[in-house]
C-alpha positions as CSV (number, residue, x, y, z in Angstrom):
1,X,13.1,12.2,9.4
2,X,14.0,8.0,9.6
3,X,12.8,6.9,6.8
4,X,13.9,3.7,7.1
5,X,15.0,2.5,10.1
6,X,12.5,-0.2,11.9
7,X,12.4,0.1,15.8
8,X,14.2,-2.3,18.3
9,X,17.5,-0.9,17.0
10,X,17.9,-3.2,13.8
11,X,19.8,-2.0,10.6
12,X,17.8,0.2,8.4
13,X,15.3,-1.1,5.6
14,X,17.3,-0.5,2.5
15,X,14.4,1.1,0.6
16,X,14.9,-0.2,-3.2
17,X,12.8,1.7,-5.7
18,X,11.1,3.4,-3.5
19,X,11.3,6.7,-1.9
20,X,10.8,7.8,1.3
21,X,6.9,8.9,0.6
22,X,6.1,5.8,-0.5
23,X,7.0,4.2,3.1
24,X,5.1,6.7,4.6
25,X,2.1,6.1,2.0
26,X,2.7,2.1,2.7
27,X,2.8,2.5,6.5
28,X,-0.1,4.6,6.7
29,X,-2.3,2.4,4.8
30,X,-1.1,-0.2,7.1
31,X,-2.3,1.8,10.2
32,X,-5.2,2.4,8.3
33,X,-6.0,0.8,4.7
34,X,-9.7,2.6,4.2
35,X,-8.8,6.1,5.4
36,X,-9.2,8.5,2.7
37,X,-6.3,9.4,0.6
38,X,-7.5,13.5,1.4
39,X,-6.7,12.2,5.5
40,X,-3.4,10.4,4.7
41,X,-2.2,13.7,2.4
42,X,-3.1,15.9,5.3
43,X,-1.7,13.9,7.6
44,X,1.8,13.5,5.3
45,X,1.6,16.9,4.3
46,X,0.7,16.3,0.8
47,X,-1.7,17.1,-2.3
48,X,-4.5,14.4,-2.2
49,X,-3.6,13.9,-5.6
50,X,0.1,13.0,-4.9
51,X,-1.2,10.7,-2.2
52,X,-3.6,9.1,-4.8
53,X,-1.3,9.2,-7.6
54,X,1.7,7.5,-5.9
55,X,-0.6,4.8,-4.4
56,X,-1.3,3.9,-7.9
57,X,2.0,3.6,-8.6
58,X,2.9,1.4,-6.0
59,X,0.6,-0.9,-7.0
60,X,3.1,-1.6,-9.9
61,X,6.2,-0.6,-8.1
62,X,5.3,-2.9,-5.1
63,X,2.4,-4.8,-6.6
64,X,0.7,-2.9,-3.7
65,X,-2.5,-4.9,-2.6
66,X,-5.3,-3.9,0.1
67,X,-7.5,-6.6,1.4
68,X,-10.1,-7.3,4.2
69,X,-9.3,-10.2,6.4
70,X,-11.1,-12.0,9.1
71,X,-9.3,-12.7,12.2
72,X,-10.2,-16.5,13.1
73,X,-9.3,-16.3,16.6
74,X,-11.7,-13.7,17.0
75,X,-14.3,-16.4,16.0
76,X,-12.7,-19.3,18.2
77,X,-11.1,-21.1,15.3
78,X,-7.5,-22.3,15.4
79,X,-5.1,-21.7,12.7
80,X,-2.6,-24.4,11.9
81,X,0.5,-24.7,10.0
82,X,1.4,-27.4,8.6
83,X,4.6,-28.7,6.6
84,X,4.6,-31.4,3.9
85,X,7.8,-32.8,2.4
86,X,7.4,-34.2,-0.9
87,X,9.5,-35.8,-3.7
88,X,11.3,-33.9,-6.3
89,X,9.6,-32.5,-8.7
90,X,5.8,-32.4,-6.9
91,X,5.7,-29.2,-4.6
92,X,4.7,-27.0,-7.6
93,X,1.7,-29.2,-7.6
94,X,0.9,-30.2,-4.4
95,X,1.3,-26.5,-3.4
96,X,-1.3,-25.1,-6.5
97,X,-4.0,-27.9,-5.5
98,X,-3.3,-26.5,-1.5
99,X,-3.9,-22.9,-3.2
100,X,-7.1,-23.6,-4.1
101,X,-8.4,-24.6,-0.9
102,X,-10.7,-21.7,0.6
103,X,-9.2,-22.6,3.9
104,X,-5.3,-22.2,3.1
105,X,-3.1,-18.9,3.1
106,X,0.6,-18.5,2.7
107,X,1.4,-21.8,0.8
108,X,5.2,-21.7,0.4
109,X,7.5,-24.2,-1.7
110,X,10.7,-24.2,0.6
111,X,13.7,-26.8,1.3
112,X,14.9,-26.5,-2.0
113,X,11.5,-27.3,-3.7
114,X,11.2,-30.6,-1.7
115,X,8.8,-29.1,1.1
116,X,5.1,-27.4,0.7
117,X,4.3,-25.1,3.4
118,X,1.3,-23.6,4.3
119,X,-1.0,-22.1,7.4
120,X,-4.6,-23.4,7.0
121,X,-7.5,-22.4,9.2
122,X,-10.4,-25.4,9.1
123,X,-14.2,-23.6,9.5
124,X,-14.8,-26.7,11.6
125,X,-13.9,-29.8,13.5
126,X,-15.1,-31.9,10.7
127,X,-13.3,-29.7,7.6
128,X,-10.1,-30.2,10.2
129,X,-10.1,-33.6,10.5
130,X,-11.2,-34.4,7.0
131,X,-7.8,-32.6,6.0
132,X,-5.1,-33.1,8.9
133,X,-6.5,-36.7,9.5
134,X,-7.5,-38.2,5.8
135,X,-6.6,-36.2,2.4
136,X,-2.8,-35.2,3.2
137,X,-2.5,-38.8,5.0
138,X,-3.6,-40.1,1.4
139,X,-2.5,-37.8,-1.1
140,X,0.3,-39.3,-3.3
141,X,4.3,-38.0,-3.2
142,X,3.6,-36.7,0.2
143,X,6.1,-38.1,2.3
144,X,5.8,-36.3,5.6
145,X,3.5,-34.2,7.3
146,X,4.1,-32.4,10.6
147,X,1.7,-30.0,12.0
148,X,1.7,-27.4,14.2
149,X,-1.7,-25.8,16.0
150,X,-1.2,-22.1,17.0
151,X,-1.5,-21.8,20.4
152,X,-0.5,-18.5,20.8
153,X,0.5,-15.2,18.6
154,X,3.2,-12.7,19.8
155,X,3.3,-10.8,16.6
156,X,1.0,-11.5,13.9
157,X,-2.8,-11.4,12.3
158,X,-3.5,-7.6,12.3
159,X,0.0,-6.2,13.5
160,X,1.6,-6.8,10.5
161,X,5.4,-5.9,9.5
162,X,5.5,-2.4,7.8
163,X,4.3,-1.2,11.3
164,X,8.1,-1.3,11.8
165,X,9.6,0.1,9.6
166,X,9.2,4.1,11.3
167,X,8.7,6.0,8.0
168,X,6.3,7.9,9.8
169,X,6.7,10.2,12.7
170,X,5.3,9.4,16.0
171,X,2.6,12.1,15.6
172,X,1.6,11.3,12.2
173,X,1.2,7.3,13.2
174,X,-1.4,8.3,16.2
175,X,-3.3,10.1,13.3
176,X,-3.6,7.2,11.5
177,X,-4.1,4.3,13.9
178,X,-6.9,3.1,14.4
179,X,-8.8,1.7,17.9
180,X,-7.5,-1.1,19.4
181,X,-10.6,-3.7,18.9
182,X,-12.4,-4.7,21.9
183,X,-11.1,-7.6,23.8
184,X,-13.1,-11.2,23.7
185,X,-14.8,-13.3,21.0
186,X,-17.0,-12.0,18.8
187,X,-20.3,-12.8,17.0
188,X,-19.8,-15.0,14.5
189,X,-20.5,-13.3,10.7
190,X,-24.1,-13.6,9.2
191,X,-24.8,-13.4,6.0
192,X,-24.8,-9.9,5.3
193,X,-21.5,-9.7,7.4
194,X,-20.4,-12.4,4.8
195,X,-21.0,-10.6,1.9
196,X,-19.0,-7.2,3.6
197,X,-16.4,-9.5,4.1
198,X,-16.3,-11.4,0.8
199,X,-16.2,-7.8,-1.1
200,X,-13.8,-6.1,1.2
201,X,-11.6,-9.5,0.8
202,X,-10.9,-8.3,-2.9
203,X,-10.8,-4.9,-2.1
204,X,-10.1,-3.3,1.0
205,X,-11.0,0.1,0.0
206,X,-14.1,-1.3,-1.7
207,X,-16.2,1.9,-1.5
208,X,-19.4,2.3,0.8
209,X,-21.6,2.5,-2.6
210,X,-20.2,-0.9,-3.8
211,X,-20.9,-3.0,-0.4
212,X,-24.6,-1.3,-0.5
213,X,-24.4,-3.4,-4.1
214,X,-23.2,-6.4,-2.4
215,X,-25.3,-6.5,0.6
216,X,-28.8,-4.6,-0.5
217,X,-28.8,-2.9,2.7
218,X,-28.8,1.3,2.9
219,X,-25.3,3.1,3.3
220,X,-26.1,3.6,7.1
221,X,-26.7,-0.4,7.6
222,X,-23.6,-1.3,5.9
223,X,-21.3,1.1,7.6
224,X,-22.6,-0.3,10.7
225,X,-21.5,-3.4,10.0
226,X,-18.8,-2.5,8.6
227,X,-17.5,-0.5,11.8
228,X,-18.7,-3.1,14.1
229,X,-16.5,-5.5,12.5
230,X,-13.8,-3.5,12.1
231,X,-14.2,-3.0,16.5
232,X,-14.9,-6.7,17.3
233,X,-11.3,-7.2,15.2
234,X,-13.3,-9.7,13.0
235,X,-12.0,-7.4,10.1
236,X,-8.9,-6.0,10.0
237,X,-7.3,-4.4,6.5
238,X,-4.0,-6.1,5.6
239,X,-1.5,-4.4,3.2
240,X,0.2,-6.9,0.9
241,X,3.3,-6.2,-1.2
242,X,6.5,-7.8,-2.8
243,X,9.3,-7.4,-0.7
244,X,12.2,-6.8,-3.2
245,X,11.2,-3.1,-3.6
246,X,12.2,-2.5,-0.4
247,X,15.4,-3.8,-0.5
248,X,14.6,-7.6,1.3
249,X,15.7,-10.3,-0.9
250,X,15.7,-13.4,2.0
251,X,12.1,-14.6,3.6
252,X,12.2,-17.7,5.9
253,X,10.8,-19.2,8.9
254,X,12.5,-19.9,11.7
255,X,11.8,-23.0,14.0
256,X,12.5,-23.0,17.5
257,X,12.5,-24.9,20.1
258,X,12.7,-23.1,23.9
259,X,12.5,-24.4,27.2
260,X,8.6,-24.2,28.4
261,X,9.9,-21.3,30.8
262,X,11.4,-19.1,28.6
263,X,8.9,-19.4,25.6
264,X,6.6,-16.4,26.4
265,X,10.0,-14.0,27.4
266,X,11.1,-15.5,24.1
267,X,8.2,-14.5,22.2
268,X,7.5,-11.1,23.2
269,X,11.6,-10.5,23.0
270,X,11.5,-11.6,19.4
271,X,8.3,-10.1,18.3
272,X,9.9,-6.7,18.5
273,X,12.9,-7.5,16.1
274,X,12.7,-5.6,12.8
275,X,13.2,-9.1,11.1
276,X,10.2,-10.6,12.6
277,X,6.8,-10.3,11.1
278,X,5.2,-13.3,12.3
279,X,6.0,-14.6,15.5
280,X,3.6,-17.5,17.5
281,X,3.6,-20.2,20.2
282,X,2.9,-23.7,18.3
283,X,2.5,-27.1,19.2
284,X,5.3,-29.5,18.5
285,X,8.9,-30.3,18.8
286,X,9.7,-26.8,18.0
287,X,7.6,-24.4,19.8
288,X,8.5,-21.5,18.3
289,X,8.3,-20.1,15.1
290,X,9.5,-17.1,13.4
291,X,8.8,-15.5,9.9
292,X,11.9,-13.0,9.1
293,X,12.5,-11.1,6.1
294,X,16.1,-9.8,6.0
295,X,18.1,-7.6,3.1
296,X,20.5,-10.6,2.6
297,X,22.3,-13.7,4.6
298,X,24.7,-11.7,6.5
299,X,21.7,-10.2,8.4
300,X,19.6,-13.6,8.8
301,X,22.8,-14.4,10.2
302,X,23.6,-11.5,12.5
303,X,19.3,-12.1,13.5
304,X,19.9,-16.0,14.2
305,X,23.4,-15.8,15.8
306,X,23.5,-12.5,17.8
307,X,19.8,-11.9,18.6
308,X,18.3,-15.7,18.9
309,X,21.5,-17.1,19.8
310,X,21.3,-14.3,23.1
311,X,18.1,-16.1,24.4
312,X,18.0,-17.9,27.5
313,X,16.2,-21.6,26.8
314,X,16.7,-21.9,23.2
315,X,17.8,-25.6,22.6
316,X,17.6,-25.5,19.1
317,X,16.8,-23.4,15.6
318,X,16.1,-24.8,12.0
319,X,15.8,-22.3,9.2
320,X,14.3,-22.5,6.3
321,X,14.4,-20.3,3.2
322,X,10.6,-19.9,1.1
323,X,11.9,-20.0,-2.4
324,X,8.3,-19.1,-3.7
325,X,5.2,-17.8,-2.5
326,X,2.7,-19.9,-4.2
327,X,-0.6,-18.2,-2.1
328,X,-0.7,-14.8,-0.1
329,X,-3.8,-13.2,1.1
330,X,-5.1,-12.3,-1.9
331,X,-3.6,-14.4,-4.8
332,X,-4.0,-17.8,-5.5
């Protein structure tokens, strides 16, 4: 078996501490976060214990976290991201106050410490313009602010990276996938949805028992709403972990900008690179942007120079390294 090597013929994923069952047990909780650790052992042809047992682990190996998140887009809200230079010495600050806001995820301090980034999804018109339009207009020390609605995603929200990384065979990843969600909007989360969503937002594999707690409603309501979520693609599970573990020591985005004709060829093209685990259509100067992980700088170079440099209609590319992750999905 290929442990290690993602698809669209990329150099392998130099594994770190971990071992080739704990890709398999990372990239079968990505296909599927809630499935039972007795499925994924059958499946990986393994004791339900060892499947248990090394999950454990890897939440100290890895700092292996499984969380429920709500697709906006689903819900017709758009998702922004938003860059914020600031004077030396203030994006620890400026990026623990953004942190703290319900509506931010992935707040980076990047640029050498002098930029904040972050993607931020408003509930509202009013909660966007309140932000985009008053409070980072008026905050002190920030000296720039350029945003950037996404218009379009080519890799991203519930495809997430560790799909690429082929530790499993093809056999054992239709096993564990689960159903497309249907296509179109959905209904927008009531209350009892909210709490679902609230609990599974701290834990993924929150058990059936504990969202009866949360909710008050019988096992058969809540796994109702719980699988019509879960269909709609208002819920998907995302699997968070540090990267060093497995061998990936550079993270940065990538901004591009690409003639209007080639952006969508662009798009999908670079949404199958093993680098890319974000990739999305934005509104701008640059109209592209990437987020890579690579083992080292030789290989954001190869990515930049031999795959992005190929591309017809790329005018021009600005990198930029995340030095620290100040927010992810589930930790402020």
């Amino acid at each position: 078996m290929n442990a290690v090597t993602p698809p669209g013929h990329g150099a392998p994923v130099s594994p770190g501490p971990l071992d080739p069952l704990d890709l398999r047990l990372l990239q079968a909780l990505e296909f599927d976060g809630r499935a039972p650790f007795s499925r994924i052992a059958q499946v990986l042809g393994v004791s339900d214990q060892t499947a248990a047992r090394r999950v454990r682990r890897l939440r100290t190996t890895a700092n292996l976290r499984i969380t429920g998140m709500i697709d906006d887009s689903r819900l017709g809200r758009d998702t922004w991201i938003v860059r914020l230079g600031c004077g030396p010495g203030r994006s620890a600050r400026l990026a623990a106050t953004l942190a703290d806001r319900h509506d931010t995820h992935y707040v980076d301090i990047a640029a050498g410490g002098t930029e904040v980034i972050c993607a931020v999804t408003p509930r509202s018109r009013p909660e966007r313009d309140d932000l985009l339009l008053e409070r980072f207009q008026r905050t002190p020390h920030i000296n720039t602010v350029s945003t950037h609605c996404v218009l379009h995603t080519y890799y991203g929200n519930s495809l997430r990276w560790l799909r690429k990384i082929s530790a499993l065979e093809p056999e054992q990843e239709r096993a564990l996938r689960t159903p497309a969600p249907s296509p179109g909007p959905a209904a927008a989360p009531d209350a009892a949805d909210q709490a679902v969503l609230e609990l599974l937002h701290t834990d993924g594999r929150a058990t059936l028992t504990e969202l009866q707690r949360a909710t008050g409603l019988s096992e058969t309501a809540v796994r109702k709403r719980l699988d019509r979520l879960r269909a709609t693609g208002v819920l998907h599970i995302a699997v968070e972990y540090d990267h060093e573990p497995l061998g990936l020591d550079v993270e940065a985005l990538v901004w591009l900008s690409v003639a209007p004709h080639a952006l969508a060829e662009a798009g999908r093209v670079l949404a199958t690179r093993p680098e890319v685990r974000f990739a999305a259509a934005v509104t701008g100067s640059t109209n592209l942007v990437l987020s890579v992980l690579c083992r080292n700088a030789r290989q954001l170079h190869a990515f930049l120079s031999e795959q992005v440099g190929a591309l017809t209609g790329v005018r021009t590319a600005e990198t930029v390294l995340t030095l620290r992750r100040v927010k992810t999905l589930t930790v402020g």
